[in-house]
FITOR-330593 format. One line per 4 residues: number of its first residue (from 1); their letters; for each residue x, y, z of N, C-alpha, C. Coordinates in nm, 4 decimals. Atoms other than C-alpha are relative to their C-alpha. Layout:
N
NUM = a = X Y Z X Y Z X Y Z  ...
//
This chain:
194
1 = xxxx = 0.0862 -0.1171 0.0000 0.0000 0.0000 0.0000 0.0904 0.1228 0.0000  -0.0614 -0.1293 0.0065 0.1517 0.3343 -0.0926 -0.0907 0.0851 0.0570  0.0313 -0.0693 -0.0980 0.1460 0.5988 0.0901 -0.1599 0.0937 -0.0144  0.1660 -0.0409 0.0250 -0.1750 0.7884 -0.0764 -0.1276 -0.0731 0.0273
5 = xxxx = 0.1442 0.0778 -0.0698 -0.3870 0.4729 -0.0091 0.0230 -0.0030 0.1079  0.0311 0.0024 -0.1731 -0.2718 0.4669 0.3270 -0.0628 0.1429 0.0682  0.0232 -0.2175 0.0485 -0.3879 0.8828 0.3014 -0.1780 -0.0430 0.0532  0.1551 0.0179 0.0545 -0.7267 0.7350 0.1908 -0.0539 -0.0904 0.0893
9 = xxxx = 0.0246 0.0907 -0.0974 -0.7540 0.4496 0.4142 -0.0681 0.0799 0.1336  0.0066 -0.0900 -0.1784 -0.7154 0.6409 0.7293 -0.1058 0.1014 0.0450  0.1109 -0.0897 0.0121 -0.9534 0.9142 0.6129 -0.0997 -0.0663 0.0725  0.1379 0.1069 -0.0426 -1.2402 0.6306 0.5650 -0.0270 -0.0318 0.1165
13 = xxxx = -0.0187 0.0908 -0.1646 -1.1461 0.4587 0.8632 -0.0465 0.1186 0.1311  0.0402 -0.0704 -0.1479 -1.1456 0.7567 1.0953 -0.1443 0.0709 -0.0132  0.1330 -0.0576 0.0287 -1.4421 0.9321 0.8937 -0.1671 -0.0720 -0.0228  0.1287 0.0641 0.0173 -1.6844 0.6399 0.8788 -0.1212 0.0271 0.1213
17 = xxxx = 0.0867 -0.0195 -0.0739 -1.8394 0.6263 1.2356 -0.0646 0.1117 -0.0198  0.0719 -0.1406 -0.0236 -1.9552 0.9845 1.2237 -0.0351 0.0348 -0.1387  0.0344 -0.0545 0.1110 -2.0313 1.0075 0.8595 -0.1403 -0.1278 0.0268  0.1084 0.1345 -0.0621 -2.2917 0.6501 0.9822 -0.1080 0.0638 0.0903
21 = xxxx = 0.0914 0.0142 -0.1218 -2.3808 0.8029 1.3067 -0.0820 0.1389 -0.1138  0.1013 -0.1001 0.0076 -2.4742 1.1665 1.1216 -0.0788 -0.0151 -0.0938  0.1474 0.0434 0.1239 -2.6769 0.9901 0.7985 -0.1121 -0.0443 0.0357  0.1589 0.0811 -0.0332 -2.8716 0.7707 1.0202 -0.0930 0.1246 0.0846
25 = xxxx = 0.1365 -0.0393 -0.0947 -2.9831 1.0138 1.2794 -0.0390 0.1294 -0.0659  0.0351 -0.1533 0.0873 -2.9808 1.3348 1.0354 -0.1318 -0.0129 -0.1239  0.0971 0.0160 0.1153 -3.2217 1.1651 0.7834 -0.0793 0.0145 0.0825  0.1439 0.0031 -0.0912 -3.4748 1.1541 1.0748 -0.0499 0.1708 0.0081
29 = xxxx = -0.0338 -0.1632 -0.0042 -3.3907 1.5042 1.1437 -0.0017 0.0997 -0.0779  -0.0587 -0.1074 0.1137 -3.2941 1.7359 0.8858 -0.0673 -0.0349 -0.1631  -0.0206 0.0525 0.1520 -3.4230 1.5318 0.5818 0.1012 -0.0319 -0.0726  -0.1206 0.0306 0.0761 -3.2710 1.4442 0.3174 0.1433 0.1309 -0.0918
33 = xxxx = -0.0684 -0.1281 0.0628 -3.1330 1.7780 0.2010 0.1412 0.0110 0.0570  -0.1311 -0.0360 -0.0631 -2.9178 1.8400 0.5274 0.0656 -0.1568 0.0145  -0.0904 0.0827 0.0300 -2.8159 1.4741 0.4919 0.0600 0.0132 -0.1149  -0.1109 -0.0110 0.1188 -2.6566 1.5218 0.1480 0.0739 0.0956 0.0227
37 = xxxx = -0.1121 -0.1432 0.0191 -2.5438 1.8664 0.2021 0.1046 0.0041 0.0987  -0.1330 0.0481 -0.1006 -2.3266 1.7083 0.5101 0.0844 -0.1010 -0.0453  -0.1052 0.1079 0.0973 -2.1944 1.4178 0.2833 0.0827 0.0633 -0.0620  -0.1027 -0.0310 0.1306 -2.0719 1.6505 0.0171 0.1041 0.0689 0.0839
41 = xxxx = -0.0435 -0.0251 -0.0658 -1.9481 1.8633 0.3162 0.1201 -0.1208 0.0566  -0.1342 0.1099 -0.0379 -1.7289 1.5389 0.4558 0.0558 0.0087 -0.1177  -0.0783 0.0432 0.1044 -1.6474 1.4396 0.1428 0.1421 0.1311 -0.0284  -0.1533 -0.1311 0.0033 -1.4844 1.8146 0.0913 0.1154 0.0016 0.0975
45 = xxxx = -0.0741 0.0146 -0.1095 -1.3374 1.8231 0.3935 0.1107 -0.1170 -0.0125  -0.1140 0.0921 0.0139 -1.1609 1.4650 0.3478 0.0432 0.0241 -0.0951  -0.0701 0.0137 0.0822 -1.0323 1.5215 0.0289 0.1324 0.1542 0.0117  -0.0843 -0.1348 -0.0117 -0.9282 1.9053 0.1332 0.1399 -0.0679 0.1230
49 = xxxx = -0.1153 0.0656 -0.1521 -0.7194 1.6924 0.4612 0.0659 -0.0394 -0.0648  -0.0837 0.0790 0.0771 -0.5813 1.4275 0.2345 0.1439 0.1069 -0.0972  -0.1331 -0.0804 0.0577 -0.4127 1.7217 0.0165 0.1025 0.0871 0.0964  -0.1513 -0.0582 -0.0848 -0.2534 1.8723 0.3267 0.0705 -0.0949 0.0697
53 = xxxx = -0.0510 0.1096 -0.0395 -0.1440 1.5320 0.4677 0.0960 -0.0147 -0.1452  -0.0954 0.0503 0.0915 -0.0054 1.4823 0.1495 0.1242 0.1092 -0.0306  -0.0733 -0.1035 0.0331 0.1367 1.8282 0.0946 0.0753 0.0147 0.1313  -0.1486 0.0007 -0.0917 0.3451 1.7741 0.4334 0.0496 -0.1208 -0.0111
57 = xxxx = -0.0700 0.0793 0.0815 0.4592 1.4497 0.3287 -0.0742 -0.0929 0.1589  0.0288 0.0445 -0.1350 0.2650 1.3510 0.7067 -0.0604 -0.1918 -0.0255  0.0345 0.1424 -0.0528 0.2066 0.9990 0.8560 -0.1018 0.0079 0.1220  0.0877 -0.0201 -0.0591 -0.1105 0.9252 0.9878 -0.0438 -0.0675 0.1205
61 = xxxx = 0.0187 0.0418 -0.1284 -0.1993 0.8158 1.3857 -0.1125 -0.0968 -0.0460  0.0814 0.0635 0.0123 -0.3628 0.5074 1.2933 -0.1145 -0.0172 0.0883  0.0564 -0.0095 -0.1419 -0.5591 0.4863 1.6420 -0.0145 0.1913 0.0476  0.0158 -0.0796 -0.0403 -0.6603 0.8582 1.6430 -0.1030 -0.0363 0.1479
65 = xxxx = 0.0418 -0.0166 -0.1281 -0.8204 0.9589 2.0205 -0.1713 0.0154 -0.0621  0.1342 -0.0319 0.0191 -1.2302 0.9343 1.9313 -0.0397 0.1124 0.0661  0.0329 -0.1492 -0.0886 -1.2200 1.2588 2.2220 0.0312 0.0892 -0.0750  -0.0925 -0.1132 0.0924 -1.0213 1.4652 1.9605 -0.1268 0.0185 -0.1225
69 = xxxx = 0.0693 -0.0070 0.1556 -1.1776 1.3235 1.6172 -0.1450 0.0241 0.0243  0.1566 0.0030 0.0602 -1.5638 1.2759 1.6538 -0.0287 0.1656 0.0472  0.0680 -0.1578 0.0347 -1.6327 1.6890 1.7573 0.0224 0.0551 -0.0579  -0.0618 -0.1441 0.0930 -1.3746 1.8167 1.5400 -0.1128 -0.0745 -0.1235
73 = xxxx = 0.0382 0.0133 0.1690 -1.5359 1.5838 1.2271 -0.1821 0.0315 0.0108  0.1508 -0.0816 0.0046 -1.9173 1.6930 1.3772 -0.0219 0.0755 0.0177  -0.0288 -0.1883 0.0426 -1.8613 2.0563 1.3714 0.0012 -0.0221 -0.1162  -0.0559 -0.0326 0.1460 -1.6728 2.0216 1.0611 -0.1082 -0.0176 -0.0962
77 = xxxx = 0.1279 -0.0011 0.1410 -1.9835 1.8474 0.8239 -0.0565 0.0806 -0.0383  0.1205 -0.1055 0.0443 -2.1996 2.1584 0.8906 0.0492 0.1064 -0.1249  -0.0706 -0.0776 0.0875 -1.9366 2.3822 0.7357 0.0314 -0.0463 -0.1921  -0.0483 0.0446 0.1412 -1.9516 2.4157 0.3512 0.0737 0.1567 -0.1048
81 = xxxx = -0.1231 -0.0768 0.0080 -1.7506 2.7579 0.2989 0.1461 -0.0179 -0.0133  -0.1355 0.0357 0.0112 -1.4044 2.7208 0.1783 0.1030 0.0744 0.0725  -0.0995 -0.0166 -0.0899 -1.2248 2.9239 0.3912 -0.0105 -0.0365 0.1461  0.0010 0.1318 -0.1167 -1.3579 2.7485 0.7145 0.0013 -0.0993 -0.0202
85 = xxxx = -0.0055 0.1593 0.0734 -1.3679 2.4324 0.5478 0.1718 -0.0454 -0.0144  -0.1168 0.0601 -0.0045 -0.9705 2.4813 0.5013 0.0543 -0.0259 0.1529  -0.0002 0.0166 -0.1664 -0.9736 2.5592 0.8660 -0.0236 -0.1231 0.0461  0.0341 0.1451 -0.0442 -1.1312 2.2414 0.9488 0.0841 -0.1423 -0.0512
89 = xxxx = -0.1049 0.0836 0.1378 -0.9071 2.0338 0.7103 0.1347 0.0187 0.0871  -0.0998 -0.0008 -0.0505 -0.6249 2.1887 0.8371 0.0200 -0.0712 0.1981  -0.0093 -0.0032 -0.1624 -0.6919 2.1423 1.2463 -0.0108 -0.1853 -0.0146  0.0657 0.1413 -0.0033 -0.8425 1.7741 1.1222 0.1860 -0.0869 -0.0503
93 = xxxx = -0.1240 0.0485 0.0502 -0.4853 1.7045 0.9545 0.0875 -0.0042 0.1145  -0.0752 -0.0187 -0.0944 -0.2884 1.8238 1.2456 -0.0428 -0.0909 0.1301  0.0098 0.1439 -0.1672 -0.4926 1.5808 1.5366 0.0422 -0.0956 -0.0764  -0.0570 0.1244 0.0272 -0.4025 1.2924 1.2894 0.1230 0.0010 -0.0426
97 = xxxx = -0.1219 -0.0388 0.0344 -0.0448 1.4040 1.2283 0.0776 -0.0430 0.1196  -0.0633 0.0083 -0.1416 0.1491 1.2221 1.5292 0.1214 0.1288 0.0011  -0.1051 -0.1114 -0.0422 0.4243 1.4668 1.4617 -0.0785 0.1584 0.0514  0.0098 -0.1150 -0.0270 0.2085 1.7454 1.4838 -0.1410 0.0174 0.1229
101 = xxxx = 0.0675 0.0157 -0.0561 -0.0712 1.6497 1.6835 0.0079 0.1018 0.1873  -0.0121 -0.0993 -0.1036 0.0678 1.8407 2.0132 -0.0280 0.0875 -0.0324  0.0692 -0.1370 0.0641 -0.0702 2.1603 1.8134 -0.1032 -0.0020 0.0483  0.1570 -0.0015 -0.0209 -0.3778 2.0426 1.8675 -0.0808 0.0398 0.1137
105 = xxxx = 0.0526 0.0230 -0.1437 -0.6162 2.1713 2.1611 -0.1400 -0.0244 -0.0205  0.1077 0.0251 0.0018 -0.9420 2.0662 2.2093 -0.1639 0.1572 -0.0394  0.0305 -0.1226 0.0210 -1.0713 2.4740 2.2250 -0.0206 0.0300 -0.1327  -0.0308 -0.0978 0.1319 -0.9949 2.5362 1.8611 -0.1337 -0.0527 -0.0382
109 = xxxx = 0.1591 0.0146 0.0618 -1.3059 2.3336 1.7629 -0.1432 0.1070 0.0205  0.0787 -0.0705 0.0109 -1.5074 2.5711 1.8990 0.0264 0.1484 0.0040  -0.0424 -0.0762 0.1103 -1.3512 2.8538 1.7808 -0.0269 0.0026 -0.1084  0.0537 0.0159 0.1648 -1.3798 2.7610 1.4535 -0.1357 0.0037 -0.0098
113 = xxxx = 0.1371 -0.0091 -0.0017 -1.7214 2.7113 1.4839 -0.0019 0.1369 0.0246  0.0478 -0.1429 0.0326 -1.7442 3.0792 1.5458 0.0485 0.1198 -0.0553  -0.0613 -0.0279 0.1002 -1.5368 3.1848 1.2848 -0.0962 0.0484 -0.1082  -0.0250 -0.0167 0.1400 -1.6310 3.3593 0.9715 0.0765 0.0476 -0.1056
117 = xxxx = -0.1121 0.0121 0.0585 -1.4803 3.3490 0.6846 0.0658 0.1107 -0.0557  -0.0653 -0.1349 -0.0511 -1.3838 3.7033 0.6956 0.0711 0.0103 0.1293  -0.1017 -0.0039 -0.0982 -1.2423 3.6604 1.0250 0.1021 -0.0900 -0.0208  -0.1032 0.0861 0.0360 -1.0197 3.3636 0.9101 0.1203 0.0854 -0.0793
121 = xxxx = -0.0865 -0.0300 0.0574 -0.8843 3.5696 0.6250 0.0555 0.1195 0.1351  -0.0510 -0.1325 -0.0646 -0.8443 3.9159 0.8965 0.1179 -0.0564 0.0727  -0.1029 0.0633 -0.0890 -0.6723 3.6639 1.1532 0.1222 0.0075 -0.1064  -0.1324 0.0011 0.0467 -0.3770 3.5656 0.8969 0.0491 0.0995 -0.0130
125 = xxxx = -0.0781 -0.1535 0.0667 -0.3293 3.9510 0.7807 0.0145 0.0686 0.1832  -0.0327 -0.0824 -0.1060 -0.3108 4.0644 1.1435 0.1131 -0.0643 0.1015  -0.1312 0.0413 -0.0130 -0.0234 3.8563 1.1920 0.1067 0.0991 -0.0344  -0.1619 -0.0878 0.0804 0.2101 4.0707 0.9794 0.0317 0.0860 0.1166
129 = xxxx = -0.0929 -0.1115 -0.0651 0.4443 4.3544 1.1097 -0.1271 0.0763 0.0448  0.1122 -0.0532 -0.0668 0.2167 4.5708 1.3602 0.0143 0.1578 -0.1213  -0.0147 -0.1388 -0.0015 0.3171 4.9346 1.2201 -0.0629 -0.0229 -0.1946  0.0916 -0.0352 0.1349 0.0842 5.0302 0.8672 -0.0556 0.1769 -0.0086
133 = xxxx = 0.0639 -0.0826 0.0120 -0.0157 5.3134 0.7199 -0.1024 0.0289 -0.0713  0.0023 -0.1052 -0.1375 -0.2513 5.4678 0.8326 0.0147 -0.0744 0.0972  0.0275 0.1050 -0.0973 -0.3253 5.1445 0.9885 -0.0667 -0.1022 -0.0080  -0.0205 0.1358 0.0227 -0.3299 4.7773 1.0139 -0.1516 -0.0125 -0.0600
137 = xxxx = 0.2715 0.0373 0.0709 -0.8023 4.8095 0.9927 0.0611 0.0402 -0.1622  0.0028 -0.0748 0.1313 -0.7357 5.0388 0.7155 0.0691 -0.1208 -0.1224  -0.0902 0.0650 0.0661 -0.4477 4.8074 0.5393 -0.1030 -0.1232 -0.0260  0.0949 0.0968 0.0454 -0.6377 4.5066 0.6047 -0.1575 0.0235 -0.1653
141 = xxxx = 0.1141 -0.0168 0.0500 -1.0116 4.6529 0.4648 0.0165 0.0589 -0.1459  -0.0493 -0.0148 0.1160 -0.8278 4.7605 0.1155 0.0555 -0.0910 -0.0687  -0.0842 0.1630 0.0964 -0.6121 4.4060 0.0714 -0.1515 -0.0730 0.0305  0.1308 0.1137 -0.0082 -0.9892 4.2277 0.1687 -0.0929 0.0605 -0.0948
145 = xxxx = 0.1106 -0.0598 0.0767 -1.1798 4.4947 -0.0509 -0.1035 -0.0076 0.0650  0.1611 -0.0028 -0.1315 -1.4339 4.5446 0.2607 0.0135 0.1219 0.0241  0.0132 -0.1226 -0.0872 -1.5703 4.8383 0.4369 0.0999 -0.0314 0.1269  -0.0740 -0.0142 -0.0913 -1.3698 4.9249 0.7214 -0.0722 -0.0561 0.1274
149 = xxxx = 0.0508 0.0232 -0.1638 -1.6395 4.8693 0.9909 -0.0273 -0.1630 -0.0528  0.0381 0.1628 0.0285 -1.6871 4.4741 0.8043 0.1465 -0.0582 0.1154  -0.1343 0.0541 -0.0564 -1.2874 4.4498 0.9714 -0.0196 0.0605 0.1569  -0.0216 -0.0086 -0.0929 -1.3679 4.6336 1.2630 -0.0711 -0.1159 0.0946
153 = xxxx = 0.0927 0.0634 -0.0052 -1.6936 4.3916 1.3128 0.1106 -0.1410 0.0861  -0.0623 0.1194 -0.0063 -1.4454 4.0828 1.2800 0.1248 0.0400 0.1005  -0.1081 -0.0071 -0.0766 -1.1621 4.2388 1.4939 -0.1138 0.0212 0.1526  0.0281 -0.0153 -0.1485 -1.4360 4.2751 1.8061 -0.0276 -0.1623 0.0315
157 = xxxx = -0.0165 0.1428 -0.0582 -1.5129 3.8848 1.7222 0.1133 -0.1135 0.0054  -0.1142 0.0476 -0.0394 -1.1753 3.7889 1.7177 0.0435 0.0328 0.1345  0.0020 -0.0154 -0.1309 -1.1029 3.9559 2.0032 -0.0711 -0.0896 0.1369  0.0977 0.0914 -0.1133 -1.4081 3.8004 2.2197 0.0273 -0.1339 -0.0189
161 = xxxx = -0.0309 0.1551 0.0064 -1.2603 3.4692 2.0832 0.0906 0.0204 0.0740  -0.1864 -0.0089 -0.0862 -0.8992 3.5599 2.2697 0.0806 -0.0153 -0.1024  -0.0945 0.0114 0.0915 -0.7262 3.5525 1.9156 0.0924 0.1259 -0.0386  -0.0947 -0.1075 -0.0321 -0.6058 3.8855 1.8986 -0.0211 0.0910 0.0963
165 = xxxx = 0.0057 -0.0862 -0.1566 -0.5552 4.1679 2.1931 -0.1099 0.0623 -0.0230  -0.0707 -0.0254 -0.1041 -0.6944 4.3360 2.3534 -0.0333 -0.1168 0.0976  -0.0133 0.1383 -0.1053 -0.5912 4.0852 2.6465 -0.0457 0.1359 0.1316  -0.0006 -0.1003 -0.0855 -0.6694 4.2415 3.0018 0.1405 0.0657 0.0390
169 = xxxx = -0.0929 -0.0882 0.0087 -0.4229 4.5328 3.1051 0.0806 -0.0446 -0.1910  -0.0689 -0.0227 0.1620 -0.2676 4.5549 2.7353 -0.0630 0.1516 -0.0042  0.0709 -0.1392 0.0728 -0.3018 4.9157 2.6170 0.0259 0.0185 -0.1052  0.0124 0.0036 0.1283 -0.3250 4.9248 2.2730 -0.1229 0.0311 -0.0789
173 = xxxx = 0.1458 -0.0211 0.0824 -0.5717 5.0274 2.0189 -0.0451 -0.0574 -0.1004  0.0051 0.1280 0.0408 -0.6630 4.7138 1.9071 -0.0743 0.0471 -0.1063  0.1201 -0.0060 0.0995 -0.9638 4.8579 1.6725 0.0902 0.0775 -0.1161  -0.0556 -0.0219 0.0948 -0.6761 5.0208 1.4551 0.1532 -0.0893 -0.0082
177 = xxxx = -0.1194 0.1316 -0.0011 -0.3470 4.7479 1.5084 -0.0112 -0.0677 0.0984  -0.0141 0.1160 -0.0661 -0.4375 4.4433 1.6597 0.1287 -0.0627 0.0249  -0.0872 0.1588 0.0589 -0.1983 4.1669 1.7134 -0.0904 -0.1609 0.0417  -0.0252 0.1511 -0.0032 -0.1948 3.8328 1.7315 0.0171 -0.0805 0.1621
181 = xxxx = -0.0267 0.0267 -0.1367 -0.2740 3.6580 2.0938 0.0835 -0.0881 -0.0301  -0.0505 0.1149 0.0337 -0.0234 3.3857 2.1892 -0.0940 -0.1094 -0.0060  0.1331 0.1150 0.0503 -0.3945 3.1761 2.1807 0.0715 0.0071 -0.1848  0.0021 0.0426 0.1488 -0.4163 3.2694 1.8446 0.1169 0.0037 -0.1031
185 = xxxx = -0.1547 0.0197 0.0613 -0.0355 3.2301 1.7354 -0.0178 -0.1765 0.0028  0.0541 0.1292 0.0136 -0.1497 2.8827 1.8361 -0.0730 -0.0667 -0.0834  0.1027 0.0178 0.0763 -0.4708 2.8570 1.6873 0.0622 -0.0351 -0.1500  -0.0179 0.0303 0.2131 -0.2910 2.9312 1.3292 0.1089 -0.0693 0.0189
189 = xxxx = -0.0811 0.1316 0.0228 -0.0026 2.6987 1.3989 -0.0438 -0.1627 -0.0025  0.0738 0.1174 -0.0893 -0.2602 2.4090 1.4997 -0.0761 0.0139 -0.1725  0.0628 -0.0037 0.1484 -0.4591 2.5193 1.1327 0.0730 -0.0123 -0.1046  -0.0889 -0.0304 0.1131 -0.1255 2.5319 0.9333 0.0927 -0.1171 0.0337
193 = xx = -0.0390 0.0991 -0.0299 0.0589 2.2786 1.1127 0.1566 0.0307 -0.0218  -0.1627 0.0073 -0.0097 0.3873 2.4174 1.1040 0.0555 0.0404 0.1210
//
């Protein structure tokens, strides 16, 4: 077995129970609509994992922890947005990554869940160098092509997540240069896996 079927294997294997448990009890539930539209959802999701498992060259924890996998992969189905969807991909790659798996905390799942996908992209850009002119909102809401108050919006729910400052005592004026909490220096090492 080369290494891509073992890629594919592992997926199946770890993605069956919960792709079983959410068809049977979601058809009761949801119909058949939100059962397909959570299949195609896994399906994205595993194939989006498989290309970052493959694109770090990673080996997969045959015996993932069922405490880790089944909330991150039943969060993840609902999501069918591609920039939380890489989010989920990525955090889902990193618990089955033994090398990288210490990234992982149990928190980020629900984080992500209150993520949108405007705050995903704001988070990476409010990484960079703090100092912009006029300033980091401004910089951001011109490289995103948004209104300014769409970035301020997402910098008060980043914030209330603990991903960027303000932290208590910090004085800074977070609503024009955020940074980056050490949470969420985490968070995107745990989504990126490096």
């Amino acid at each position: 077995m080369d290494e891509d079927d073992f890629v594919k294997a592992g997926m199946e294997v770890v993605l069956r129970p919960v792709t079983e448990i959410a068809e049977n009890a979601l058809g009761l539930i949801g119909g058949d609509w939100l059962s397909e539209k959570r299949a195609r959802n896994r399906a994205k999701l595993k194939a989006e994992t498989e290309q970052i498992l493959r694109n770090r060259g990673a080996k997969l924890d045959d015996d993932p922890s069922p405490s880790v996998i089944k909330p991150l992969l039943s969060a993840a189905q609902d999501e069918s947005r591609d920039e939380l969807t890489k989010l989920w991909a990525g955090l889902l790659a990193t618990a089955m990554n033994p090398a990288t798996k210490g990234f992982y905390r149990y928190e980020f799942v629900e984080i992500t869940k209150h993520l949108n996908p405007i705050d995903a992209q704001v988070l990476e850009l409010c990484e960079l160098p703090s100092e912009f002119d006029p300033t980091k909102r401004d910089f951001i809401a011109h490289r995103l092509g948004v209104e300014t108050d769409q970035i301020i919006v997402s910098f008060g729910n980043l914030a209330k997540l603990e991903l960027i400052f303000p932290a208590p005592g910090m004085i800074i004026n977070w609503r024009n240069q955020p940074s980056v909490t050490p949470f969420g220096r985490q968070f995107l090492r745990a989504v990126r896996a490096a």
